[in-house]
Backbone as a ProteinNet text record, in pm:
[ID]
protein_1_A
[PRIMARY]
XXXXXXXXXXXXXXXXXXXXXXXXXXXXXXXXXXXXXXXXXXXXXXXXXXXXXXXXXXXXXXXXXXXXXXXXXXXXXXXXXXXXXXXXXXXXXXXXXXXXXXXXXXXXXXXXXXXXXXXXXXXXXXXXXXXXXXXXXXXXXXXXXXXXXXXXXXXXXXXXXXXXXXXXXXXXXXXXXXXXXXXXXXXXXXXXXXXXXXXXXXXXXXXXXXXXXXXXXXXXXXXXXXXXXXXXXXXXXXXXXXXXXXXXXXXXXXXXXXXXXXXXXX
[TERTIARY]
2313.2	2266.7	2184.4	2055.4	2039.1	2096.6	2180.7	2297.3	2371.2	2447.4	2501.1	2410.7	2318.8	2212.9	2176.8	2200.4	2168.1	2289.3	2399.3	2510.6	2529.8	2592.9	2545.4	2448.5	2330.5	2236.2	2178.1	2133.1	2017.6	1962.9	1928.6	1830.3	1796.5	1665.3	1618	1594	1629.1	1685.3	1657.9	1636.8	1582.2	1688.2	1780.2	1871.4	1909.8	1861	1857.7	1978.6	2028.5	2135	2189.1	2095.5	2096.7	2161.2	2211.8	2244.3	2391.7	2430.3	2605.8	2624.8	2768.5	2820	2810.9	2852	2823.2	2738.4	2674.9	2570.1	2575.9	2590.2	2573.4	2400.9	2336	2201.7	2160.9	2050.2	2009.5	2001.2	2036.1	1921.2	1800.4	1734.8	1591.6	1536.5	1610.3	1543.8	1606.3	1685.4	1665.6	1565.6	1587.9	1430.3	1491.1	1562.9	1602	1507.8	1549.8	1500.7	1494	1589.6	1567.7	1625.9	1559.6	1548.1	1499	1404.8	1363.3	1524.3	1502.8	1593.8	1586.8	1700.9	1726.5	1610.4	1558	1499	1325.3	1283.7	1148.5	1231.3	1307.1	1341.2	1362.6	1378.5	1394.5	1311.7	1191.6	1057.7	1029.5	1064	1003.2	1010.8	1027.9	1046.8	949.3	990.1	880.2	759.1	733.6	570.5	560.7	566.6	493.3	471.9	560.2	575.8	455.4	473.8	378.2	250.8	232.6	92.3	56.6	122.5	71.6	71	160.4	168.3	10.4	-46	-173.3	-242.1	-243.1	-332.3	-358.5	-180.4	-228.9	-220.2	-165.6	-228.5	-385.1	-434.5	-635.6	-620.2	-569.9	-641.7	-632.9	-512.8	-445.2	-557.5	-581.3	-710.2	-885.5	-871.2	-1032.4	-1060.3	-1026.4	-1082	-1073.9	-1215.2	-1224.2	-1260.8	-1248.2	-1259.1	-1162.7	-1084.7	-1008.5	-1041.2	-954.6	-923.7	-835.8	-810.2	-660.8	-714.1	-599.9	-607.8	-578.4	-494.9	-386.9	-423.2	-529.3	-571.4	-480.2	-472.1	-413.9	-256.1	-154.3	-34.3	29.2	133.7	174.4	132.1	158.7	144.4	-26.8	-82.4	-268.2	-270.2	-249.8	-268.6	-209.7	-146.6	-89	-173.3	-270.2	-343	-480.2	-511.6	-634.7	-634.9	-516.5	-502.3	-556.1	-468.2	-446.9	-608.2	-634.4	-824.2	-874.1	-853.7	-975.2	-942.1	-791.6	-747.4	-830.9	-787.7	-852.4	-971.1	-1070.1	-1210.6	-1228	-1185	-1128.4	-1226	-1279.1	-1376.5	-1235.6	-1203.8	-1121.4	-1210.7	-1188	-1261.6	-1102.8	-1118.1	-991.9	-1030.4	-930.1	-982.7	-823.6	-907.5	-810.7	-858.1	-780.5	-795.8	-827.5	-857.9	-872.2	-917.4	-1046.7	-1129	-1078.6	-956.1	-871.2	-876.8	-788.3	-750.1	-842.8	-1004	-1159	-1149.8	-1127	-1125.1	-1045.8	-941.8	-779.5	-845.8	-899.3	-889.5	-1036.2	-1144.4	-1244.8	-1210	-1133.2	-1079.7	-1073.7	-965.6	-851.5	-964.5	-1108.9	-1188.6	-1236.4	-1169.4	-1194.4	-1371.7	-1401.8	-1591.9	-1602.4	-1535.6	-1565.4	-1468.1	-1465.6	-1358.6	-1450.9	-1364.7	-1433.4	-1337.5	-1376.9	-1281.5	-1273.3	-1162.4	-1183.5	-1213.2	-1232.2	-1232.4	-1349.5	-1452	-1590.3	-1645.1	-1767.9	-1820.9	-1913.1	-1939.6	-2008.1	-1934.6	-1795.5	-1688.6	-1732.9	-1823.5	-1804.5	-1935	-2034.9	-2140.2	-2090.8	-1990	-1941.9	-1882.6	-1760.3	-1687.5	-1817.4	-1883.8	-1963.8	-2064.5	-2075.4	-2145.5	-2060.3	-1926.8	-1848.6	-1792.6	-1824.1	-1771.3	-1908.2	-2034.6	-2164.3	-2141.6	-2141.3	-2143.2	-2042	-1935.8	-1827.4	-1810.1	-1809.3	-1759	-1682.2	-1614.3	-1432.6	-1445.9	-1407.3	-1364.6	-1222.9	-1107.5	-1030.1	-929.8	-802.3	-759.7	-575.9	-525.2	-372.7	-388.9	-304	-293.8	-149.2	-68	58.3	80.5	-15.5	-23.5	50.3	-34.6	62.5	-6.8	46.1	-22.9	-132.8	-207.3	-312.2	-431.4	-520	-727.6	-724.7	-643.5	-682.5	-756.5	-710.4	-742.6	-836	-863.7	-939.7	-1080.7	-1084.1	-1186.1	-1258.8	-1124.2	-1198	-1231	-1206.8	-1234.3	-1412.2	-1400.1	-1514.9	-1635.6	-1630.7	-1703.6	-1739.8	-1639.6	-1679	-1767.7	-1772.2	-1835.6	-1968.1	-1971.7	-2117.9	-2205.9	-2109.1	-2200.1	-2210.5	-2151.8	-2151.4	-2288.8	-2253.1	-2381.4	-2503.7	-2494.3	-2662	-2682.3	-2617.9	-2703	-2718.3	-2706.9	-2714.5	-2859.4	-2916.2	-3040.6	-3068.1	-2997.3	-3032.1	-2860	-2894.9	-2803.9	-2723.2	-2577.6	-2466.3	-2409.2	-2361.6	-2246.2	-2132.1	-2065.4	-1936.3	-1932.3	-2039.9	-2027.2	-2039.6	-2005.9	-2079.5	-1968.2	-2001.8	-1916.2	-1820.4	-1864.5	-1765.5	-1646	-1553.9	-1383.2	-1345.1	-1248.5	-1220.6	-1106.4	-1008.2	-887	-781.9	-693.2	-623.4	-469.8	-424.8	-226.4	-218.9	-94.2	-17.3	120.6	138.9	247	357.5	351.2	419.2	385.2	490.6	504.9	475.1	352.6	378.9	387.7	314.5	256.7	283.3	474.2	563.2	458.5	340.5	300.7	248.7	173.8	132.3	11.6	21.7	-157.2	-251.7	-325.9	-466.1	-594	-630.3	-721.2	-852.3	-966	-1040.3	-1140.5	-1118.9	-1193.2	-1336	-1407.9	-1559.9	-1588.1	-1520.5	-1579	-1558.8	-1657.2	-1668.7	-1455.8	-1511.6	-1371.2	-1298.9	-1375	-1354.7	-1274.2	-1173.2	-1106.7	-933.3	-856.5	-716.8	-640.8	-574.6	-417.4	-311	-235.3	-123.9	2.5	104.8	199.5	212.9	279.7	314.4	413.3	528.7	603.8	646.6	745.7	702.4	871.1	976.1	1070.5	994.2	922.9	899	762.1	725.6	601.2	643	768.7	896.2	889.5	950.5	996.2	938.8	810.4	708.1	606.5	610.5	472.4	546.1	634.4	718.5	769.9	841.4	886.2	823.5	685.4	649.8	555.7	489.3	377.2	503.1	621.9	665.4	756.9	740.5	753.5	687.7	545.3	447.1	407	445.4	451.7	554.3	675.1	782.3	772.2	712.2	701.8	537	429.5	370.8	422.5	497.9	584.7	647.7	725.4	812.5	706.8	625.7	516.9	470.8	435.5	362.1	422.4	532.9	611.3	566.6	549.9	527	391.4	311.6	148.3	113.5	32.7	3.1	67.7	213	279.2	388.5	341.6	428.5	415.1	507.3	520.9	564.6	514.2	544	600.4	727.4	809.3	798.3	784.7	752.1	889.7	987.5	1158.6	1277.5	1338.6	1455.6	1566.7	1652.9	1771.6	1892.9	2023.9	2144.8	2150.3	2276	2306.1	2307.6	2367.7	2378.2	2223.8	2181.3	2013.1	1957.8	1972.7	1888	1927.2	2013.3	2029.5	2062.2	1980.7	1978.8	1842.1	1846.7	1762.8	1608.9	1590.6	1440	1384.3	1501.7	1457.6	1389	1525.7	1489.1	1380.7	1362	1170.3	1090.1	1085.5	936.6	979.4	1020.9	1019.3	1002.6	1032.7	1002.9	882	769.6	629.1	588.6	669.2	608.4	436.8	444.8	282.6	246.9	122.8	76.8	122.7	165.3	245.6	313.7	403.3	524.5	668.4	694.7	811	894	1006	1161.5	1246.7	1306.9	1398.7	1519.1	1627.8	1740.8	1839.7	1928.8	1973.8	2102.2	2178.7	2329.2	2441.4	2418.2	2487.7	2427.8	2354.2	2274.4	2346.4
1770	1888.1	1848.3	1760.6	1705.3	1612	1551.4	1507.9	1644.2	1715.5	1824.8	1878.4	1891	1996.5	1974.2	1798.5	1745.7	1713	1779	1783.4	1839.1	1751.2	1821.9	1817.6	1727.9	1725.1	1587.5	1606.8	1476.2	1424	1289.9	1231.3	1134	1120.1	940.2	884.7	791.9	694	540.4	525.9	387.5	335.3	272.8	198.2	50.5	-9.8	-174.6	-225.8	-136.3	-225	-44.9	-66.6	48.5	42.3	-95.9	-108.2	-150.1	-41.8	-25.8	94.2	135.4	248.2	366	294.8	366.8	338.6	376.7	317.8	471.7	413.2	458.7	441.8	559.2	552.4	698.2	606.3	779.6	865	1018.1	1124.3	1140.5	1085.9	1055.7	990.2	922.6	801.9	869.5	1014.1	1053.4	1168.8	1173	1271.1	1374	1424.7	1568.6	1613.9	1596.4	1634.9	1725.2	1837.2	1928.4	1992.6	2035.1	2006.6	1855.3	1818	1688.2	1579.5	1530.4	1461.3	1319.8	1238.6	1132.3	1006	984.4	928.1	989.1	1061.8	1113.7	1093.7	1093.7	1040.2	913.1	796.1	682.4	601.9	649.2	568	700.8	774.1	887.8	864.8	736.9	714.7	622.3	482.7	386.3	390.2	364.7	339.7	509.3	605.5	766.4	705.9	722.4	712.5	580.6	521.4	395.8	416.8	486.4	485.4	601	674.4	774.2	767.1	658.9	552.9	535	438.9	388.5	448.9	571.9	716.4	722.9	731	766.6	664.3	534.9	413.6	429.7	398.8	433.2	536.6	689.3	820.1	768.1	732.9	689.2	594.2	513.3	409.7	409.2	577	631.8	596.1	538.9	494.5	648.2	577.7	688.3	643.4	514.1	349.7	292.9	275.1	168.1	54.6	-61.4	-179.4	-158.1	-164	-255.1	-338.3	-408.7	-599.6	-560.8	-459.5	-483.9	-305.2	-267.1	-122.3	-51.1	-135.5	-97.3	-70.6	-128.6	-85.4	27.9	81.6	180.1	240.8	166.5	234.5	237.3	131.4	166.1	268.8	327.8	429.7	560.2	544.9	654.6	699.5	582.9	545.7	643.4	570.3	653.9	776.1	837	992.2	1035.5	1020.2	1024.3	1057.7	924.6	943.4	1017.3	1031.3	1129.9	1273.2	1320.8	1449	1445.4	1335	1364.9	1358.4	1310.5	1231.2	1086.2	1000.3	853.4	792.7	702.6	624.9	486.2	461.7	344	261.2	104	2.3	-92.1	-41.1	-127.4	-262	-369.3	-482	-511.4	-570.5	-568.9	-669.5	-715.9	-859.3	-853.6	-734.4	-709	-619.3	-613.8	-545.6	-408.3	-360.4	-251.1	-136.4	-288.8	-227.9	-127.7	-205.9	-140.9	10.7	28.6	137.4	224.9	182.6	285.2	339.9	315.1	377.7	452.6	384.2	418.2	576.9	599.3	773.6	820	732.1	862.1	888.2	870.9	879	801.5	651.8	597.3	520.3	534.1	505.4	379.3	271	187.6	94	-33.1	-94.4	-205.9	-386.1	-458.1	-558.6	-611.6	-703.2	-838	-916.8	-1009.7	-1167.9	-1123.8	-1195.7	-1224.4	-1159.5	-1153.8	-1224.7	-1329.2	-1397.1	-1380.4	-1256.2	-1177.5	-1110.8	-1152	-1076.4	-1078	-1172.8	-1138.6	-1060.8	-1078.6	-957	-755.3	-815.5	-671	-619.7	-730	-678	-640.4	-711.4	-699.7	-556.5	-542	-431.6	-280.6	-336.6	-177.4	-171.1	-254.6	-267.7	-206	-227.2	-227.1	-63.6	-8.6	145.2	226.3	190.1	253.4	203.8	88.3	90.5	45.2	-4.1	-47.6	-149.1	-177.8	-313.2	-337.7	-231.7	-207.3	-198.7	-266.7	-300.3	-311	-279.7	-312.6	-463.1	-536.4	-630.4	-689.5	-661.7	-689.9	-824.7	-918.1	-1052	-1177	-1130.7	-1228.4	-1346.9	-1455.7	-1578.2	-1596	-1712	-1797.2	-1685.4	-1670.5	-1661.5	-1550.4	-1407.1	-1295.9	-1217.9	-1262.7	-1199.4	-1277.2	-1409.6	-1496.9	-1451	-1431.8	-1357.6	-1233.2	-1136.3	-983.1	-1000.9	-1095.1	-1117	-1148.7	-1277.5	-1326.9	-1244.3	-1121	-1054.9	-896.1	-878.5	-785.8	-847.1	-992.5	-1038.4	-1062.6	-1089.3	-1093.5	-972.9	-871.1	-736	-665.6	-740.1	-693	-752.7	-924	-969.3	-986.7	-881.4	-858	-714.7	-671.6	-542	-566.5	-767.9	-788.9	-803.9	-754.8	-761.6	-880.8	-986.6	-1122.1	-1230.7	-1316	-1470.8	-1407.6	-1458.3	-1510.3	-1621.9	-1739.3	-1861.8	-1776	-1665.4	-1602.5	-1486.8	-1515.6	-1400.1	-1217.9	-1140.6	-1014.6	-901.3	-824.1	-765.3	-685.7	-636.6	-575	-591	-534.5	-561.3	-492.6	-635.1	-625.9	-663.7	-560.5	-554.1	-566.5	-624.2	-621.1	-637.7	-562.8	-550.8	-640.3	-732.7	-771.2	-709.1	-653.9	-553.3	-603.4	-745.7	-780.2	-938.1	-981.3	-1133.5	-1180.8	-1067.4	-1142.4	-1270.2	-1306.5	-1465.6	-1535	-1625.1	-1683.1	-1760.1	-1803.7	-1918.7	-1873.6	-1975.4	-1928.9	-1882.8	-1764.1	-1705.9	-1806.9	-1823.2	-1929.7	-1827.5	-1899.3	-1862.4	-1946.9	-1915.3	-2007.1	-1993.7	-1904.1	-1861.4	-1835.3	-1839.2	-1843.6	-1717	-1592.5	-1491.6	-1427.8	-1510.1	-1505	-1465.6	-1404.1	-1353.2	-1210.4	-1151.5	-1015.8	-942.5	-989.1	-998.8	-992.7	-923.2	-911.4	-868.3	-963.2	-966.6	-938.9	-823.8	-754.2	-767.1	-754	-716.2	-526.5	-503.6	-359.9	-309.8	-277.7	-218.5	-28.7	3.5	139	161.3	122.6	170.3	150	58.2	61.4	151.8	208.1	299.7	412.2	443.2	561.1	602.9	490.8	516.6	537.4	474.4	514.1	607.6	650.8	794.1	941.3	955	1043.5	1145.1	1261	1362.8	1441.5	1497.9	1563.1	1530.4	1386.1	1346.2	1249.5	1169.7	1212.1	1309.8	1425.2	1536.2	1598.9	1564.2	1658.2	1533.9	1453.8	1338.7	1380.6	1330.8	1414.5	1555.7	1651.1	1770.4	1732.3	1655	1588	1546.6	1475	1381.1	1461.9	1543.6	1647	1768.3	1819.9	1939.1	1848.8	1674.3	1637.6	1505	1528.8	1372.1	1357.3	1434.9	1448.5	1422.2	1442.7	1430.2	1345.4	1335.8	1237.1	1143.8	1174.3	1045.7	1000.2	1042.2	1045.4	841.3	794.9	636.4	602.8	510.5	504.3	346.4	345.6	211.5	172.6	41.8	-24.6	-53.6	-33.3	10.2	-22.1	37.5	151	39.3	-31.2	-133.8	-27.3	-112.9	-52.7	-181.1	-195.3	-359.2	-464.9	-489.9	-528.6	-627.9	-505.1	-511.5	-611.8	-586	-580	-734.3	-798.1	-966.4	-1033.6	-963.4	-1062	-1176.9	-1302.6	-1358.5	-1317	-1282	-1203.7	-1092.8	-1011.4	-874.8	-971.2	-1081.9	-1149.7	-1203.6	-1268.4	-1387.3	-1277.8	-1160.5	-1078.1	-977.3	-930.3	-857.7	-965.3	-1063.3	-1129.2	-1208.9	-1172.3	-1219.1	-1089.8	-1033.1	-875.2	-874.2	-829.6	-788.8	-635.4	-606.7	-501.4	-396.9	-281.3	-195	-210.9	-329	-295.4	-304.8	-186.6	-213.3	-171.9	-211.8	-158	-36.5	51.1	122.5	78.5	88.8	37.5	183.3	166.8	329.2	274.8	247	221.6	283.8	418.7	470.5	517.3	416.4	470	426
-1346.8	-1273.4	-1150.7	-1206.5	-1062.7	-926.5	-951.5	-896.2	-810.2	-861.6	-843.7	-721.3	-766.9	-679.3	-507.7	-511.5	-451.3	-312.1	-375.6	-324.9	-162.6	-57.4	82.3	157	86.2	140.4	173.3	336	344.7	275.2	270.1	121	221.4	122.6	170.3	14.4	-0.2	-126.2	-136	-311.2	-291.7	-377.5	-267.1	-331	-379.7	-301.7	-285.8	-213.6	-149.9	-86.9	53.4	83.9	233.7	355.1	353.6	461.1	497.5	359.6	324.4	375.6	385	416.8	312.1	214.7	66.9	-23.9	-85	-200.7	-316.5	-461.9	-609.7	-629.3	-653.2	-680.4	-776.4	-870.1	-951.1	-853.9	-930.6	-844.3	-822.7	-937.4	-963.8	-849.2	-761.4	-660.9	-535.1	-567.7	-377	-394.5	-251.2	-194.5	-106.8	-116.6	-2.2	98.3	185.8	313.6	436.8	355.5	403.4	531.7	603	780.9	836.8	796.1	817.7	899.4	1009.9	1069	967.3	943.3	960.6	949.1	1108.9	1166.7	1074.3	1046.4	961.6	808.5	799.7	669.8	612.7	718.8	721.7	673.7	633.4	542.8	493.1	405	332.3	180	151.3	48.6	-29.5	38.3	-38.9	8.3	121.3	173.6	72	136.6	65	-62	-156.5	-268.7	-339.6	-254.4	-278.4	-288.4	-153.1	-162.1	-267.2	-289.5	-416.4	-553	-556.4	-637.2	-646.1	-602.5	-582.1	-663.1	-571.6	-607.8	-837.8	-827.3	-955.3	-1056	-1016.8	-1098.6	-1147.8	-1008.8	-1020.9	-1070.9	-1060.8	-1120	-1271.2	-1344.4	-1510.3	-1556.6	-1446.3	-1509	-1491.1	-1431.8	-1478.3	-1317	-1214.7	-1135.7	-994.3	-917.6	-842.2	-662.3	-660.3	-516.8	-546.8	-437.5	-451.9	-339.6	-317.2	-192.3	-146	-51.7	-10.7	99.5	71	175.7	328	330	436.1	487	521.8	568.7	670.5	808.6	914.6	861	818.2	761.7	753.8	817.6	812.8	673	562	407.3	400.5	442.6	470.1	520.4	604.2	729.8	618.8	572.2	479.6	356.9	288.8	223.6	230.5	377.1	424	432.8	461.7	477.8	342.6	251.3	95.7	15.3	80.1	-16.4	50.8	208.9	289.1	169.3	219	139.6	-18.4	-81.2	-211.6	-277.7	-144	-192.2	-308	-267.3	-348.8	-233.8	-278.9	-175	-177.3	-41.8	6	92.8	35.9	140.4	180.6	326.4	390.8	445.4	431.7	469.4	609.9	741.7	843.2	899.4	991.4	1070.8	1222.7	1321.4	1395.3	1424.7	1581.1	1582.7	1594.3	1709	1687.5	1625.1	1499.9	1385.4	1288.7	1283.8	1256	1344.6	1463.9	1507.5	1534.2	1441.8	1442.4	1309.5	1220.2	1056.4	1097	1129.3	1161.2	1240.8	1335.3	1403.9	1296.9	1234.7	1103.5	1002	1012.2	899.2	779	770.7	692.3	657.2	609.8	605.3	598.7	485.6	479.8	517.3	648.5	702.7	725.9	682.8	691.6	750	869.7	943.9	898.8	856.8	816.6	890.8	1024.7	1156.8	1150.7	1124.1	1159	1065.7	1149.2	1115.7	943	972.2	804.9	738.7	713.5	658	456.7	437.1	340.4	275.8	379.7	356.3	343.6	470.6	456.3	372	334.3	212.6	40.9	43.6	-67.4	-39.9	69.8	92.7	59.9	110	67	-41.5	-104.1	-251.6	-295.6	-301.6	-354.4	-358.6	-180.1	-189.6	-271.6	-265.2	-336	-456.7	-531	-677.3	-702	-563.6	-565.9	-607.5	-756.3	-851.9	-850.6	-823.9	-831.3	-729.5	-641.8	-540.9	-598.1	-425.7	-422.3	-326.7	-316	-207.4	-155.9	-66.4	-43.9	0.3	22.2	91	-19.8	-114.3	-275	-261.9	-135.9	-142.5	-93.2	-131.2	-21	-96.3	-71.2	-101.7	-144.6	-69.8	-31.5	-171.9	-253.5	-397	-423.3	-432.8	-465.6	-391.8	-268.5	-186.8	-241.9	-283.8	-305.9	-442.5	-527.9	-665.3	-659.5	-558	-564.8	-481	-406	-357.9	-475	-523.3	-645.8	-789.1	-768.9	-874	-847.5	-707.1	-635	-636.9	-630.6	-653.1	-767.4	-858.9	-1020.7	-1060.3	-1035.1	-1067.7	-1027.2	-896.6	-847.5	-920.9	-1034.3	-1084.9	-1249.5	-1264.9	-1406.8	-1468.7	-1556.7	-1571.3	-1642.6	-1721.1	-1736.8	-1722.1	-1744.3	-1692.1	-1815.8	-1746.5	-1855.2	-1792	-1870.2	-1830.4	-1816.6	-1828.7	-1829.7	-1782.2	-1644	-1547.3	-1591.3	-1507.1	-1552.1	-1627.5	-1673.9	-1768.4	-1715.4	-1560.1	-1496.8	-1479.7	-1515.4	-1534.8	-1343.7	-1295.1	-1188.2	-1156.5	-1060.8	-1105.4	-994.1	-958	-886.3	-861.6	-794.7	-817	-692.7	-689.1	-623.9	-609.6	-475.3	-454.9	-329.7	-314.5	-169.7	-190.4	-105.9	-61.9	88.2	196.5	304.3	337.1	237.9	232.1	139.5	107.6	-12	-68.3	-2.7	-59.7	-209	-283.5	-444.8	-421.6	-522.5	-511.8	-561.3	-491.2	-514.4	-585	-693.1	-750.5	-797.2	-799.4	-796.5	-932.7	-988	-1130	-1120.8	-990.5	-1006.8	-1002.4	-1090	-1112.7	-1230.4	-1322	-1490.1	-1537.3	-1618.4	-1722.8	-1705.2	-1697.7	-1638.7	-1571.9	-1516.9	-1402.7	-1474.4	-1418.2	-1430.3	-1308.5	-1316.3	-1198.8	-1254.1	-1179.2	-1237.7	-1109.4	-1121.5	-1012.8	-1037.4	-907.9	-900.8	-803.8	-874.8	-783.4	-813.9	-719.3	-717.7	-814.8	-820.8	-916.3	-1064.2	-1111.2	-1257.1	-1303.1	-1172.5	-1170.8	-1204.8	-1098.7	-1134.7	-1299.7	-1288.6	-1482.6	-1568.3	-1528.6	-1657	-1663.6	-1463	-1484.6	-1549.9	-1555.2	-1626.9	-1475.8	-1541.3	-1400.4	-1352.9	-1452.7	-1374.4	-1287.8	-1307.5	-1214.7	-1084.3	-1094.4	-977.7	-894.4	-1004.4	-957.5	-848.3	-880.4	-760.2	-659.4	-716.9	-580	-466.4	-515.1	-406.2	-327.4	-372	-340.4	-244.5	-261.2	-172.1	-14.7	-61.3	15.4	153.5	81	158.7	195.9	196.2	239.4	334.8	340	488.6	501.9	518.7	620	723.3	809.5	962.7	985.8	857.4	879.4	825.9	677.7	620.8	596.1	577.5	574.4	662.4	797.1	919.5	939.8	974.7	1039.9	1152	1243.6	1341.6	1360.5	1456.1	1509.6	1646.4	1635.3	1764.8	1819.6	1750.6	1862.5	1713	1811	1749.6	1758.6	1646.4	1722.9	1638.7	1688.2	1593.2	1543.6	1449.6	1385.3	1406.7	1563.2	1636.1	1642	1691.4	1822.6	1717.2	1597.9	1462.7	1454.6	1486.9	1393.9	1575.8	1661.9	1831.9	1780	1815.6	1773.1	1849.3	1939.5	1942.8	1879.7	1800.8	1711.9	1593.8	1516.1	1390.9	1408.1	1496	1520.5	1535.2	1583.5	1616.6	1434.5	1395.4	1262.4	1128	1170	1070.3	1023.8	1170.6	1174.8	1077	1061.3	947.5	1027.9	1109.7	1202.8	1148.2	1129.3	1100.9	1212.6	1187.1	1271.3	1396.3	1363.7	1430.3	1328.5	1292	1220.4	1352	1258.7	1375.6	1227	1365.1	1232.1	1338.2	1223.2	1262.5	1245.6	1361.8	1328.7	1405.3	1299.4	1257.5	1362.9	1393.3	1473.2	1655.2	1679.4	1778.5	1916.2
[MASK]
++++++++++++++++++++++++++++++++++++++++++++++++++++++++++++++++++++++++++++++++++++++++++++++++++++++++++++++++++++++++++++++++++++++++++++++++++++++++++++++++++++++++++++++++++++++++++++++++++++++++++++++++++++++++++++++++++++++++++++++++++++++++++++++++++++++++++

């Protein structure tokens, strides 16, 4: 029936293989779109979905702060909307001064550059105000976790009222959701026991939050594409454009907002 229903109509879909003529996919995994063009449908799927995702991972696990590594990101930027709307205290972490004053407009309170010389005063500071034990991070390899691990433990254990050898009781938590960085996640353990690393992706999130919670996700989704979860491209290729060797070297630096959409028939 849902299949059926869906019949005739625009979708944006998570298929794993998109960039066929034809593709077999649940109904469960398209998104109807309505009036919505094409081109606004062309990321209406994972980044949205993702970041609301987020949302109700933390809501399921009591939490009310979150992190993320990677703030500026089209899916950050989607992020920030999300908590402003829902009141969720978010501490974004970004690599450029800019970038501090692109989230900083959209309202975000707490933004900590990782450029800056006191990056890790800051980060411990917006962790301190908000609570955020709890984080996404799309980077995978190299410190980045190892960092926000070791700055949530710093502010756990300045509110311990005597010594432990096995660090502070605060449970501190973090998803790995991306590979920008193939290398192996580095970990350094100097923040007691407490602490759990999980992966997270958004099809096995699908399956297990049940239909009706991504039920009112989708119906989210589709009420503000254009707004909260509107995305923006730094250029437009067809197939072609898409595998010229200057498209492949600049998209494949995966840079914080510049994606490309590729539009097959353009």
């Amino acid at each position: 029936d849902m299949a059926k229903a869906l019949m005739g109509q625009r979708v944006a879909c998570l298929s794993g293989n998109a960039y066929s003529q034809y593709c077999v996919v649940e109904a469960a995994m398209c998104l109807p779109l309505g009036d919505y063009s094409a081109e606004d449908g062309a990321s209406a799927f994972v980044n949205p979905m993702t970041a609301l995702g987020f949302i109700e991972t933390a809501k399921m696990d009591g939490q009310n702060a979150i992190l993320h590594t990677v703030g500026a990101s089209n899916l950050g930027q989607m992020l920030t909307r999300i908590c402003n709307e829902d009141g969720i205290d978010l501490v974004n972490i970004v690599r450029k001064q800019d970038q501090v004053e692109l989230l900083r407009q959209m309202g975000s309170a707490h933004v900590v550059n990782s450029s800056d010389d006191d990056f890790m005063d800051q980060l411990r500071s917006a962790i301190d105000d908000t609570g955020a034990f709890y984080g996404f991070d799309p980077i995978g390899g190299g410190k980045t976790v190892d960092t926000v691990f070791k700055a949530m433990e710093r502010v756990a254990a300045g509110k311990m009222t005597e010594y432990s050898r096995y660090g502070s009781n605060q449970h501190k938590r973090m998803f790995i959701y991306g590979r920008l960085d193939p290398g192996p996640t580095i970990l350094s353990r100097s923040y007691g026991f407490g602490w759990s690393l999980s992966g997270w992706l958004l099809f096995p999130f699908i399956q297990s939050a049940g239909m009706e919670t991504v039920g009112r996700m989708r119906k989210r989704v589709l009420e503000n594409l254009t707004t909260t979860f509107a995305s923006l491209y730094k250029k437009r290729v067809d197939l072609e454009e898409m595998l010229a060797k200057e498209a492949v070297t600049d998209y494949r630096e995966m840079k914080t907002g510049e994606k490309y959409l590729v539009m097959p028939w353009k």
